[in-house]
PASEBA-1860 file (N, C-alpha, C; in nm, 3 decimals):
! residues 271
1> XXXXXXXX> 8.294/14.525/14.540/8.316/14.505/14.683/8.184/14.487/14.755 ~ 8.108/14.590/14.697/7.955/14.573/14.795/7.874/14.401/14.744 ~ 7.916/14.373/14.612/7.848/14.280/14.621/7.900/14.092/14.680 ~ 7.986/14.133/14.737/8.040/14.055/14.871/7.935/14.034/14.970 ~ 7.876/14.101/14.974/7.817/14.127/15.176/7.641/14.077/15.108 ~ 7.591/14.003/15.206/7.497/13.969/15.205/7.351/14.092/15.159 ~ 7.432/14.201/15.227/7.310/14.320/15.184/7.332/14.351/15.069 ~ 7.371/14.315/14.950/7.406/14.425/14.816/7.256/14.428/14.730
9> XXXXXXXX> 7.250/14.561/14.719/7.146/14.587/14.666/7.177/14.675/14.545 ~ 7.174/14.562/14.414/7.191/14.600/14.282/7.150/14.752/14.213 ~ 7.031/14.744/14.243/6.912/14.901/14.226/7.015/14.986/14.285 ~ 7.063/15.010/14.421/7.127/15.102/14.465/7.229/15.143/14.388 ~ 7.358/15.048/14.360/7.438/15.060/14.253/7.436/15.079/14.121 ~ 7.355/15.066/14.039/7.292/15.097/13.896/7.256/15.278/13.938 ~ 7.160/15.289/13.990/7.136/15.425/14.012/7.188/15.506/14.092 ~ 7.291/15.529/14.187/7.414/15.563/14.182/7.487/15.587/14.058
17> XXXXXXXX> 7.515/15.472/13.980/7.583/15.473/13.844/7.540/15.562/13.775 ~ 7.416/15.598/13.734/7.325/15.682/13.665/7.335/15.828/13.735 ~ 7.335/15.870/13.842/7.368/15.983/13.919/7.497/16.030/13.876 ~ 7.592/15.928/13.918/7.730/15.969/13.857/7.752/16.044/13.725 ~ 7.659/15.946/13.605/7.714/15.965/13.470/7.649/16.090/13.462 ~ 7.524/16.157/13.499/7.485/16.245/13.508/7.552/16.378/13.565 ~ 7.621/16.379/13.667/7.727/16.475/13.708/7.817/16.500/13.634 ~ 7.855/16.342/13.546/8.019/16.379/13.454/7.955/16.447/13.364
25> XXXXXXXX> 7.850/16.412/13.295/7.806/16.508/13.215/7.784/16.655/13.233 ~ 7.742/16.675/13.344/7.707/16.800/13.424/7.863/16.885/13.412 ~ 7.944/16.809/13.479/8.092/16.868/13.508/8.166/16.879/13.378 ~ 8.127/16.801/13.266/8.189/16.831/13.110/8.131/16.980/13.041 ~ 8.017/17.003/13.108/7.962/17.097/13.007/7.974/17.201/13.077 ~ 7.986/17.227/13.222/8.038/17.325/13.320/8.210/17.365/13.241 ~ 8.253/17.289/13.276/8.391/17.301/13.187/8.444/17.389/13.046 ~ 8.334/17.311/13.029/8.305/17.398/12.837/8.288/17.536/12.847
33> XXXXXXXX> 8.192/17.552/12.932/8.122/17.693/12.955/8.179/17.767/13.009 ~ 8.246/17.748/13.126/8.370/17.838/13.199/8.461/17.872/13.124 ~ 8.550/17.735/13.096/8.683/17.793/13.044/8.671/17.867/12.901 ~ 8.546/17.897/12.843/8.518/18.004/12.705/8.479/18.125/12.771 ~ 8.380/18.177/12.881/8.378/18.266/12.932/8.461/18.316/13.002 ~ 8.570/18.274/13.051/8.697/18.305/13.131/8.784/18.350/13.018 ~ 8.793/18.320/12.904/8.867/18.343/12.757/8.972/18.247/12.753 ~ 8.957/18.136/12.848/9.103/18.066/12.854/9.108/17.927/12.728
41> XXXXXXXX> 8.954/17.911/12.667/8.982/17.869/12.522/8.953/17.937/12.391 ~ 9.045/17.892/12.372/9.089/18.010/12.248/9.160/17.924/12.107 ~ 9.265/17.988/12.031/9.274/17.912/11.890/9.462/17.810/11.933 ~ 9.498/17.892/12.126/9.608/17.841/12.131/9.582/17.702/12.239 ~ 9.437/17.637/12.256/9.431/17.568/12.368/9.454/17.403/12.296 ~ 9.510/17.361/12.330/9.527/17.201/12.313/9.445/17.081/12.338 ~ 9.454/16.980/12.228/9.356/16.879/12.280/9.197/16.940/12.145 ~ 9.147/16.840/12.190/9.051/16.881/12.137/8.939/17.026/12.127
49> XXXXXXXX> 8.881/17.058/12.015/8.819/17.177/12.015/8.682/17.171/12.130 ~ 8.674/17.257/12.202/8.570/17.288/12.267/8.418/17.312/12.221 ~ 8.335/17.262/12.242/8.196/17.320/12.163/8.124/17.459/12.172 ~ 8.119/17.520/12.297/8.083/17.663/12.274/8.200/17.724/12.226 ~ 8.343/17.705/12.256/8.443/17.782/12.192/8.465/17.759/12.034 ~ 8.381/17.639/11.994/8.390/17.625/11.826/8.265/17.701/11.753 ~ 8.172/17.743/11.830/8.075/17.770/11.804/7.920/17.687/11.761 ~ 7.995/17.560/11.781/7.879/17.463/11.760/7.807/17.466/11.875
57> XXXXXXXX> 7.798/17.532/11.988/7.683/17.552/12.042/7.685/17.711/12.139 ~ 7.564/17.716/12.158/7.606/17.877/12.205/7.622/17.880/12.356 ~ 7.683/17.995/12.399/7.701/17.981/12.582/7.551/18.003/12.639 ~ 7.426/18.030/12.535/7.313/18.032/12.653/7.317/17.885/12.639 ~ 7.288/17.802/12.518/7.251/17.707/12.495/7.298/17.573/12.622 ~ 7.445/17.574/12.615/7.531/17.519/12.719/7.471/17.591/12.820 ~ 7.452/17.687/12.867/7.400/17.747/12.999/7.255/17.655/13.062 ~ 7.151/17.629/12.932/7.052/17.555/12.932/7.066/17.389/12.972
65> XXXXXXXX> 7.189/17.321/12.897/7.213/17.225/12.904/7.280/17.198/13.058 ~ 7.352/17.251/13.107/7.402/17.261/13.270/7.283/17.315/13.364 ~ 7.205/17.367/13.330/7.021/17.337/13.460/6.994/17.201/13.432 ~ 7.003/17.180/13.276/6.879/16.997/13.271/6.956/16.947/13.317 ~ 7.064/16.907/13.326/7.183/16.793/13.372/7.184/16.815/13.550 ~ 7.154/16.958/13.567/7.159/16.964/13.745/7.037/16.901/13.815 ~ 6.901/16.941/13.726/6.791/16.865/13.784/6.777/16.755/13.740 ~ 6.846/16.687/13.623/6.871/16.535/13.621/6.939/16.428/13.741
73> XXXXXXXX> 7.068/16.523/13.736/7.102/16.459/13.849/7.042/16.475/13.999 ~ 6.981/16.564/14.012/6.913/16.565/14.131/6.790/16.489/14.163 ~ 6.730/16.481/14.038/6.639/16.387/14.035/6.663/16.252/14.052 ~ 6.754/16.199/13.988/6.862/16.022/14.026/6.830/16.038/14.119 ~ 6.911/16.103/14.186/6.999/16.060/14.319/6.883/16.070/14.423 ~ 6.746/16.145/14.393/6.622/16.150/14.486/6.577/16.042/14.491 ~ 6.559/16.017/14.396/6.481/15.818/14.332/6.547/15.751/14.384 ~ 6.677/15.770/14.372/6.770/15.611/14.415/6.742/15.592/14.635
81> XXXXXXXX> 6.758/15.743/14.661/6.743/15.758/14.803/6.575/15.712/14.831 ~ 6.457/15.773/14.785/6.328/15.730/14.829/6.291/15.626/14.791 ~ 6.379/15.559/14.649/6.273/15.444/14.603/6.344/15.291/14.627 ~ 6.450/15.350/14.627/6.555/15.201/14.637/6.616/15.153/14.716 ~ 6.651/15.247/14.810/6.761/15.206/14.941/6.659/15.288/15.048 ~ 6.689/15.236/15.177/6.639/15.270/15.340/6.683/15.310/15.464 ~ 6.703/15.387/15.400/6.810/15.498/15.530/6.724/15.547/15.587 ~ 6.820/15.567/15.718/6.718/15.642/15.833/6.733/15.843/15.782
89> XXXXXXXX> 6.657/15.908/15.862/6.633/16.045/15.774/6.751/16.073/15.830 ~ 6.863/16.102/15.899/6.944/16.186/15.909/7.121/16.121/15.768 ~ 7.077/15.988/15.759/7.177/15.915/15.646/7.098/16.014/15.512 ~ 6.929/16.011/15.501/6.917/16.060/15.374/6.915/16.192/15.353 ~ 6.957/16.281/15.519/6.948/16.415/15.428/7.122/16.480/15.413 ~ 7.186/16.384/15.478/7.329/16.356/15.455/7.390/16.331/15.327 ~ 7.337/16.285/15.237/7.337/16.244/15.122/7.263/16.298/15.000 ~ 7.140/16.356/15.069/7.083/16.501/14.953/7.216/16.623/14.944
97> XXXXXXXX> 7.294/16.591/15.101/7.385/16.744/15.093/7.457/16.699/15.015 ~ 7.486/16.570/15.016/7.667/16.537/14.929/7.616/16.556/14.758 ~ 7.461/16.520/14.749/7.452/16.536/14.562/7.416/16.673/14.598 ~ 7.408/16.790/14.607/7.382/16.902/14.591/7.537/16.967/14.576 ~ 7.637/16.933/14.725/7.743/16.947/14.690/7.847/16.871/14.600 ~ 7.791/16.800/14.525/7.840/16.768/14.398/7.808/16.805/14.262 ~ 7.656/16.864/14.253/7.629/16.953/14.165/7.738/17.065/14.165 ~ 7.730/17.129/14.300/7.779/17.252/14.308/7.922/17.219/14.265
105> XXXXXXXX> 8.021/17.167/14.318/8.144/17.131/14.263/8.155/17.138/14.107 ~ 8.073/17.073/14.053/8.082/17.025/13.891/8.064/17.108/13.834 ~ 7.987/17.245/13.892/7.966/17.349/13.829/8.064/17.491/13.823 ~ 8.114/17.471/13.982/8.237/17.593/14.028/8.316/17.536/13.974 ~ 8.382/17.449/13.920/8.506/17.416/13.865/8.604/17.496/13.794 ~ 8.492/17.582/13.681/8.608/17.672/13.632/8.439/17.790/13.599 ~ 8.324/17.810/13.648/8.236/17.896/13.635/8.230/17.983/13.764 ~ 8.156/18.082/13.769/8.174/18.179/13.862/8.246/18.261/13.834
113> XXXXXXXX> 8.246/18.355/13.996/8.350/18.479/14.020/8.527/18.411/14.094 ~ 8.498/18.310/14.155/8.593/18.271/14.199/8.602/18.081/14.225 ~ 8.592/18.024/14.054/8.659/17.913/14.024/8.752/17.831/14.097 ~ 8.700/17.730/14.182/8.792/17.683/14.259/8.917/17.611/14.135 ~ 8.902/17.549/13.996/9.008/17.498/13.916/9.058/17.633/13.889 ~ 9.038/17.775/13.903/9.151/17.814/13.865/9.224/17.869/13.965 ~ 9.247/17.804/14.069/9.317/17.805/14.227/9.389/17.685/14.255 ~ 9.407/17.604/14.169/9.458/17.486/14.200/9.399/17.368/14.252
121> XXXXXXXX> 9.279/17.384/14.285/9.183/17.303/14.422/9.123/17.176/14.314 ~ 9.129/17.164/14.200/9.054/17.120/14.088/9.091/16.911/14.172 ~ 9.230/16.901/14.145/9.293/16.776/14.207/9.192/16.764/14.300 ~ 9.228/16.812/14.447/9.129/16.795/14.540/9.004/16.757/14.550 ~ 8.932/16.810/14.453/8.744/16.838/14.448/8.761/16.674/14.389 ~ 8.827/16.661/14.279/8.847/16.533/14.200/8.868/16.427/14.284 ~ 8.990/16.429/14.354/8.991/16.311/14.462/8.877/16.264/14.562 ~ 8.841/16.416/14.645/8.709/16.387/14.731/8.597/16.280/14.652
129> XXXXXXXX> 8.544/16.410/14.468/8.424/16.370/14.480/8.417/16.222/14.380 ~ 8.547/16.148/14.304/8.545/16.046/14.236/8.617/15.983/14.283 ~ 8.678/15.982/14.428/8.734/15.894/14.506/8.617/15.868/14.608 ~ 8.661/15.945/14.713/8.611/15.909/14.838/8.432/15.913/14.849 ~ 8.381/16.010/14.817/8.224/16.018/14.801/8.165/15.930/14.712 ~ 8.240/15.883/14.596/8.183/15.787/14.491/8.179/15.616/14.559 ~ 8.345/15.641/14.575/8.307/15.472/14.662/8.285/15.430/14.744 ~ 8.351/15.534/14.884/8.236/15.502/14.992/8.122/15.495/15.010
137> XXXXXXXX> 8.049/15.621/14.920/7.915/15.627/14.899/7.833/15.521/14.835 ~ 7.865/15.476/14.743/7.786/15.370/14.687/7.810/15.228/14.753 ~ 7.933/15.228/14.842/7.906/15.099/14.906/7.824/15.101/14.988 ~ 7.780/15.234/15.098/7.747/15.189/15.173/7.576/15.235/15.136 ~ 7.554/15.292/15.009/7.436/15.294/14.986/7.382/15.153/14.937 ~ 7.466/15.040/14.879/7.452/14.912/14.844/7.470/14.809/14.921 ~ 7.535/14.817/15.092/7.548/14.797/15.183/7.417/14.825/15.306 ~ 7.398/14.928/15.324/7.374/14.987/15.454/7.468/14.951/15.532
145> XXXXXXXX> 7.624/14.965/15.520/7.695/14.922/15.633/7.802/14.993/15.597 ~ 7.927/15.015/15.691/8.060/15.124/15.659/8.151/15.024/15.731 ~ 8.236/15.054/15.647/8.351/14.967/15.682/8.502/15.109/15.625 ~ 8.592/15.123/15.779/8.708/15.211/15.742/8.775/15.187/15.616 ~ 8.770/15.031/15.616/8.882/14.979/15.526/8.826/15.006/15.393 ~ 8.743/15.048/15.400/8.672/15.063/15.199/8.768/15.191/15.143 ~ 8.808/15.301/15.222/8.860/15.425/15.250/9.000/15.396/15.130 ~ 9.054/15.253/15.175/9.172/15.204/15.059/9.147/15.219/14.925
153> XXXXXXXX> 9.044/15.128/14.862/8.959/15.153/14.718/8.945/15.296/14.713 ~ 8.875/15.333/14.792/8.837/15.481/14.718/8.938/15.589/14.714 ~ 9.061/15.531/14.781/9.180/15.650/14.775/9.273/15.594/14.645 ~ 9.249/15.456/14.574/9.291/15.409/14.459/9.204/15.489/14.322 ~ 9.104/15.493/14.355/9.019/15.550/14.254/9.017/15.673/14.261 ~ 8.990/15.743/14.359/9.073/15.863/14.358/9.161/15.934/14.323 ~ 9.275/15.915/14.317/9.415/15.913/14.269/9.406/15.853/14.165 ~ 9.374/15.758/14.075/9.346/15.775/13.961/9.230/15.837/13.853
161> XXXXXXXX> 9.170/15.873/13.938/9.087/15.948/13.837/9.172/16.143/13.844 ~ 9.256/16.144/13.961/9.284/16.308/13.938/9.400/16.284/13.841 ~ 9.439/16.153/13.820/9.626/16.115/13.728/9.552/16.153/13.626 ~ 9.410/16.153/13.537/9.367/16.194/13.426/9.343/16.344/13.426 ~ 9.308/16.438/13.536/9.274/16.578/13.569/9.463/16.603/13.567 ~ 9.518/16.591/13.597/9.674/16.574/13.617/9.689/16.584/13.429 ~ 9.700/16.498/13.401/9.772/16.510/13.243/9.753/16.606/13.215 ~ 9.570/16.634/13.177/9.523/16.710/13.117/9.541/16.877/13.085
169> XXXXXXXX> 9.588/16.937/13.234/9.662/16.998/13.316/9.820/17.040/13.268 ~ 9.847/16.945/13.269/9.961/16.913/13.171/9.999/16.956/13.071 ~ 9.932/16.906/12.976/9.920/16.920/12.864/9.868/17.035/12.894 ~ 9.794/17.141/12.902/9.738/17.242/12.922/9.847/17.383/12.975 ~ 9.935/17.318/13.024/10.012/17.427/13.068/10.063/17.543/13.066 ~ 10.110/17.537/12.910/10.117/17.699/12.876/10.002/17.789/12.860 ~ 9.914/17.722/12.816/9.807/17.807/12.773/9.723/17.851/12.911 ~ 9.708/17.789/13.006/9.679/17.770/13.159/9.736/17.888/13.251
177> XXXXXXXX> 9.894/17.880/13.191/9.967/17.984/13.258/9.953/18.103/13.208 ~ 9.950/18.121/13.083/9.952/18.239/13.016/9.814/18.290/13.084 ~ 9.667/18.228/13.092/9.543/18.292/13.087/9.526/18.315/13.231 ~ 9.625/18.253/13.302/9.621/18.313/13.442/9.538/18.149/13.571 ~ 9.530/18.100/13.508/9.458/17.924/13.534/9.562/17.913/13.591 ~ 9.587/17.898/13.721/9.624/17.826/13.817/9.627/17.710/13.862 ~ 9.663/17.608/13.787/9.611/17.441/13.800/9.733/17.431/13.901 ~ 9.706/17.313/13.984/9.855/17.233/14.026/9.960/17.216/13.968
185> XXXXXXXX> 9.897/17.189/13.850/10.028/17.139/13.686/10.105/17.260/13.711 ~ 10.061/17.408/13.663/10.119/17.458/13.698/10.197/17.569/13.819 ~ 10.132/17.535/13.910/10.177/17.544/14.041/10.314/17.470/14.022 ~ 10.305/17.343/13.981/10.464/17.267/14.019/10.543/17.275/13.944 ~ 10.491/17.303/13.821/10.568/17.313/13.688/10.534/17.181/13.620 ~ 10.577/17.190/13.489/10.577/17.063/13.480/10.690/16.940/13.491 ~ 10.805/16.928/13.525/10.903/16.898/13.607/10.775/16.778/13.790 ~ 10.754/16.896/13.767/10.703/16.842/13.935/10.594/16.776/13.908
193> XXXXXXXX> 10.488/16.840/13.816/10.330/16.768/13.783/10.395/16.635/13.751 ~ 10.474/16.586/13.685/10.545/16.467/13.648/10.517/16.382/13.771 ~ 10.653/16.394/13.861/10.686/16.390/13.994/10.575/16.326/14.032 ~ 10.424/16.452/14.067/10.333/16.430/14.124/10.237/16.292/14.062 ~ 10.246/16.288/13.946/10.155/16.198/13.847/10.221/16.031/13.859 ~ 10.354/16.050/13.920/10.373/15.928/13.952/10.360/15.852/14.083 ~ 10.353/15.942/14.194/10.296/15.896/14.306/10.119/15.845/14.282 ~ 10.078/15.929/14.204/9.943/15.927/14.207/9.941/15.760/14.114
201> XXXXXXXX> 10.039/15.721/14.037/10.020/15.575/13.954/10.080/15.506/14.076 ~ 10.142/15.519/14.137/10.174/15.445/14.287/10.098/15.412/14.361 ~ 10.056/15.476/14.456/10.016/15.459/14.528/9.878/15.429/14.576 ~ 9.758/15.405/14.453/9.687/15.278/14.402/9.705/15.209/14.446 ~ 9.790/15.154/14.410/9.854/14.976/14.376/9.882/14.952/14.546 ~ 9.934/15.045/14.602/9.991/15.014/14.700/9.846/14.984/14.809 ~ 9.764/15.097/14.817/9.605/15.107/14.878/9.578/14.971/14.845 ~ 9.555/14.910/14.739/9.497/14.820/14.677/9.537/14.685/14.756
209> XXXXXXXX> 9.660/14.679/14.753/9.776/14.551/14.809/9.756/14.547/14.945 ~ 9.738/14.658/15.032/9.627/14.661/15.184/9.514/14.620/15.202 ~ 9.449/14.694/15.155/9.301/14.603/15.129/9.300/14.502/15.120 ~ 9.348/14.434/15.054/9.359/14.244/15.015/9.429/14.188/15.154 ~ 9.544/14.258/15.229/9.577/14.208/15.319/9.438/14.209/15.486 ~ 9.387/14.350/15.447/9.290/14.377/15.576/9.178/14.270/15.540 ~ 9.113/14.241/15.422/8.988/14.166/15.419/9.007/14.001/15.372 ~ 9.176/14.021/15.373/9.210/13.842/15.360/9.162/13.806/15.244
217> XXXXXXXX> 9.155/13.888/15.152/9.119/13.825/15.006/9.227/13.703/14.906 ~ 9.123/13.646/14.871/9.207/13.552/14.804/9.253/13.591/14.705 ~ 9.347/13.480/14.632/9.439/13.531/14.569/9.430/13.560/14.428 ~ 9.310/13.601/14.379/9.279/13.622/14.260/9.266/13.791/14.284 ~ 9.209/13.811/14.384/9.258/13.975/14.428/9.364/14.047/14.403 ~ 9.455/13.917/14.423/9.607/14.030/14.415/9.689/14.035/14.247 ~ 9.581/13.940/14.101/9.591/13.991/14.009/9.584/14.124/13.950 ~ 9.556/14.204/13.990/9.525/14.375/13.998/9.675/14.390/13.973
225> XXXXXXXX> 9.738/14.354/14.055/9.882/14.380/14.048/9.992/14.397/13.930 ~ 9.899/14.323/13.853/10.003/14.296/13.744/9.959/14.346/13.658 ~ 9.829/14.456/13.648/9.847/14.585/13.598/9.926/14.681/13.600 ~ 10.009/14.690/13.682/10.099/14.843/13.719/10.194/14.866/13.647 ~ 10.249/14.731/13.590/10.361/14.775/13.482/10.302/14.829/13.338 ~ 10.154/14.844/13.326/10.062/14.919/13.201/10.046/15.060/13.226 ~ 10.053/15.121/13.364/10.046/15.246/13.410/10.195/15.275/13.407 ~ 10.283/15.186/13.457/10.437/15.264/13.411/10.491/15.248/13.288
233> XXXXXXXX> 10.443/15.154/13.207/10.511/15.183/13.069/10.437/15.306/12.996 ~ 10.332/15.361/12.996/10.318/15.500/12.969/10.397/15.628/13.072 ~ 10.387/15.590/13.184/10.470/15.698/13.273/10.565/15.717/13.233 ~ 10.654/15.607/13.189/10.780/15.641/13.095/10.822/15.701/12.982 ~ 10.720/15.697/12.936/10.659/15.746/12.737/10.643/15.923/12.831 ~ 10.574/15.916/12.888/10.506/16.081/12.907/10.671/16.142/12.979 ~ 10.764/16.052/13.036/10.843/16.136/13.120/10.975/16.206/12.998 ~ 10.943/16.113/12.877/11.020/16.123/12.765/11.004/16.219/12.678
241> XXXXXXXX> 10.823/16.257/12.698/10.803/16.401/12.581/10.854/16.505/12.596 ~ 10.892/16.610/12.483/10.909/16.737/12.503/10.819/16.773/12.469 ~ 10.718/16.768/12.440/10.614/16.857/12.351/10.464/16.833/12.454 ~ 10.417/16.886/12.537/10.318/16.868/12.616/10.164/16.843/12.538 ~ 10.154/16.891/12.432/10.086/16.818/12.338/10.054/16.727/12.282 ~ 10.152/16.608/12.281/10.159/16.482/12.285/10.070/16.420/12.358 ~ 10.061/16.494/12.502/9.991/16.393/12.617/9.864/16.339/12.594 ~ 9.830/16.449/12.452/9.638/16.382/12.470/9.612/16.296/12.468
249> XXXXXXXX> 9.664/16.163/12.390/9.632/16.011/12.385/9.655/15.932/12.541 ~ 9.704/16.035/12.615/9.720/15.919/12.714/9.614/15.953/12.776 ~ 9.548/16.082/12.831/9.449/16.069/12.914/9.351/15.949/12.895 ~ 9.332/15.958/12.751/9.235/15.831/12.712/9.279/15.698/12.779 ~ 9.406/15.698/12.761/9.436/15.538/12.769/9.480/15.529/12.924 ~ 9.471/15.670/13.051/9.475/15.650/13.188/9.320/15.589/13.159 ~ 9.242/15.669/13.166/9.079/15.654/13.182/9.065/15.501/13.134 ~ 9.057/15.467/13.037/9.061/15.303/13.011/9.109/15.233/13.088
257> XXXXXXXX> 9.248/15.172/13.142/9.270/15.167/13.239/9.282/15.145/13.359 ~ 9.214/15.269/13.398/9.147/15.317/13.513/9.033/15.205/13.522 ~ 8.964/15.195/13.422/8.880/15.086/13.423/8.868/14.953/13.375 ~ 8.975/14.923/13.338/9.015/14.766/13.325/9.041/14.745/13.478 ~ 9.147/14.804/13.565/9.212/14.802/13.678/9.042/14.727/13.752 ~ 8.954/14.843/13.742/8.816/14.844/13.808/8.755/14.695/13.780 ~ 8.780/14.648/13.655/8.702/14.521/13.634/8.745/14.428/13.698 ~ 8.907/14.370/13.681/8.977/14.294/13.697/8.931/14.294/13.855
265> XXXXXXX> 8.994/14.396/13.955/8.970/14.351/14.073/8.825/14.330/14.141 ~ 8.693/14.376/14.053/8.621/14.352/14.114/8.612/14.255/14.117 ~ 8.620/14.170/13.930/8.572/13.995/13.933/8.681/13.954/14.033 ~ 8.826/13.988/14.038/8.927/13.879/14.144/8.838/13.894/14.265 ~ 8.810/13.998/14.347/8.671/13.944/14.449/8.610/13.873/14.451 ~ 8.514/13.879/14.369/8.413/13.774/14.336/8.490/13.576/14.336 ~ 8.608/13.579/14.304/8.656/13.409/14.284/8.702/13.388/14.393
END
C-alpha cells in the first residue's frame, strides 16, 4: 500500500520488517519461557515439544536469549527511526513508546506475576500489536502520511494473525484449562472459539472489499477475493474435528495464507 504514494521509502519498510522479525522472535522465546515456568508445559501439552520444557535449552539460557532479542529489537527500531525515516521529535518519541511497548507485550504474554495470556487478553495484544501498530505503523513510517482508511488492512491482518493465536488456543484447551490458562479459547469453550475463528476468517475479506471501494482500486485488487473459499475450506475441516489435536497443521497453513492473501493483494495494487 505504502508503495503507491509518491513518498515510499523502501529502507523504512525493510527495517520495520527486521524490527518485527525480531519481536516474533522475542515473543517465541518469551512464550517458551513462561509457559515452562508457570508448569503449564508439561508431557500432556500438544503440538510441538517446547525447548526449555525438552530440556534442550535451559530457563537461564532462554532468559539470556529474551535480553539479546529485546536490545536487538530496540536497537532496529532506533536505526530505522534516526537513520532512515524523518519525523518530527514528538512522531519519534511516539514510536520509541510503541517499540518498548511491544517489547513489553512480547514478553508479559505468559511471563511475570500477572500474564496478560493467562487472562484472556492474549487475542487483543495480538490484534493491536500485528494488526493495527504493524500496519499503520509501517505505512506511515514509509509514508510520512496517515490515512483513516489504512485502519481496514490492518484490521484484516489483525484478525488474521489472532485466527492463528485462536487455533492454537484451541488446540491447547484442555491442557490450558486444567493449568488454570485462561485463553479466550477457553473462556468460550470450544463450541464458541469455533464461532469466534470464523468471524475472524470473515471479516478480512469484508475490511478488504472496503478498502478497494474507499481508494477506487482497480480491479486486480479485488482478486484477494477469491482467496476466501481457501480459509473456508479448512474452517470446515476444523469445524468437523473431534480431537483438538488435529488442529496443529492448520495453524501452519492459516499463517501461509495469511501470507499469500498479503502477496496477492499487494501486487493487485501495484497493476
Amino acid at each position: 500500500m505504502a508503495s503507491t504514494q509518491k513518498t515510499f521509502n523502501l529502507q523504512a519498510v525493510l527495517m520495520a520488517g527486521l524490527t518485527t522479525l525480531l519481536l516474533q522472535i522475542l515473543s517465541n522465546f518469551a512464550n517458551d519461557y513462561g509457559d515452562f515456568s508457570k508448569g503449564t508445559d508439561d508431557e500432556n501439552r500438544l503440538g510441538p515439544n517446547r525447548t526449555v520444557q525438552s530440556g534442550e535449552v535451559t530457563a537461564r539460557e532462554m532468559k539470556i536469549a529474551m535480553l539479546s532479542f529485546s536490545l536487538l529489537s530496540l536497537a532496529s527500531g532506533l536505526i530505522m527511526l534516526f537513520y532512515y525515516v524523518q519525523l518530527q521529535v514528538t512522531e519519534t518519541l511516539l514510536f520509541i513508546a510503541l517499540g518498548i511497548a511491544a517489547i513489553a507485550a512480547a514478553i508479559k504474554y505468559t511471563t511475570g506475576k500477572n500474564p496478560y495470556g493467562y487472562a484472556g487478553l492474549g487475542d487483543f495484544f495480538v490484534f493491536i500489536f500485528f494488526g493495527l501498530v504493524a500496519v499503520l505503523g509501517t505505512y506511515f513510517l514509509a509514508t510520512q502520511t496517515w490515512k483513516w482508511s489504512v485502519l481496514l488492512p490492518a484490521i484484516t491482518m489483525g484478525m488474521l494473525s489472532t485466527g492463528v493465536l485462536n487455533l492454537n488456543n484451541i488446540r491447547d484447551y484442555t491442557n490450558d484449562k486444567n493449568k488454570g490458562k485462561r485463553t479466550l479459547a477457553v473462556k468460550l469453550g470450544v463450541d464458541g472459539a469455533i464461532y469466534y475463528h470464523t468471524a475472524l476468517m470473515s471479516i478480512p475479506f469484508l475490511a478488504l472489499f472496503a478498502y478497494n471501494l474507499i481508494i477506487q482500486a482497480n480491479w486486480p485488487a479485488y482478486l484477494v477475493l477469491l482467496l476466501l473459499p481457501l480459509f473456508f475450506i479448512d474452517l470446515m475441516k476444523i469445524r468437523k474435528l473431534k480431537n483438538t489435536a488435529a488442529l496443529d497443521p492448520f495453524l501452519k497453513k492459516l499463517a501461509l495464507k495469511t501470507l499469500l492473501l498479503t502477496l496477492v493483494y499487494g501486487i493487485g495494487l501495484q497493476i
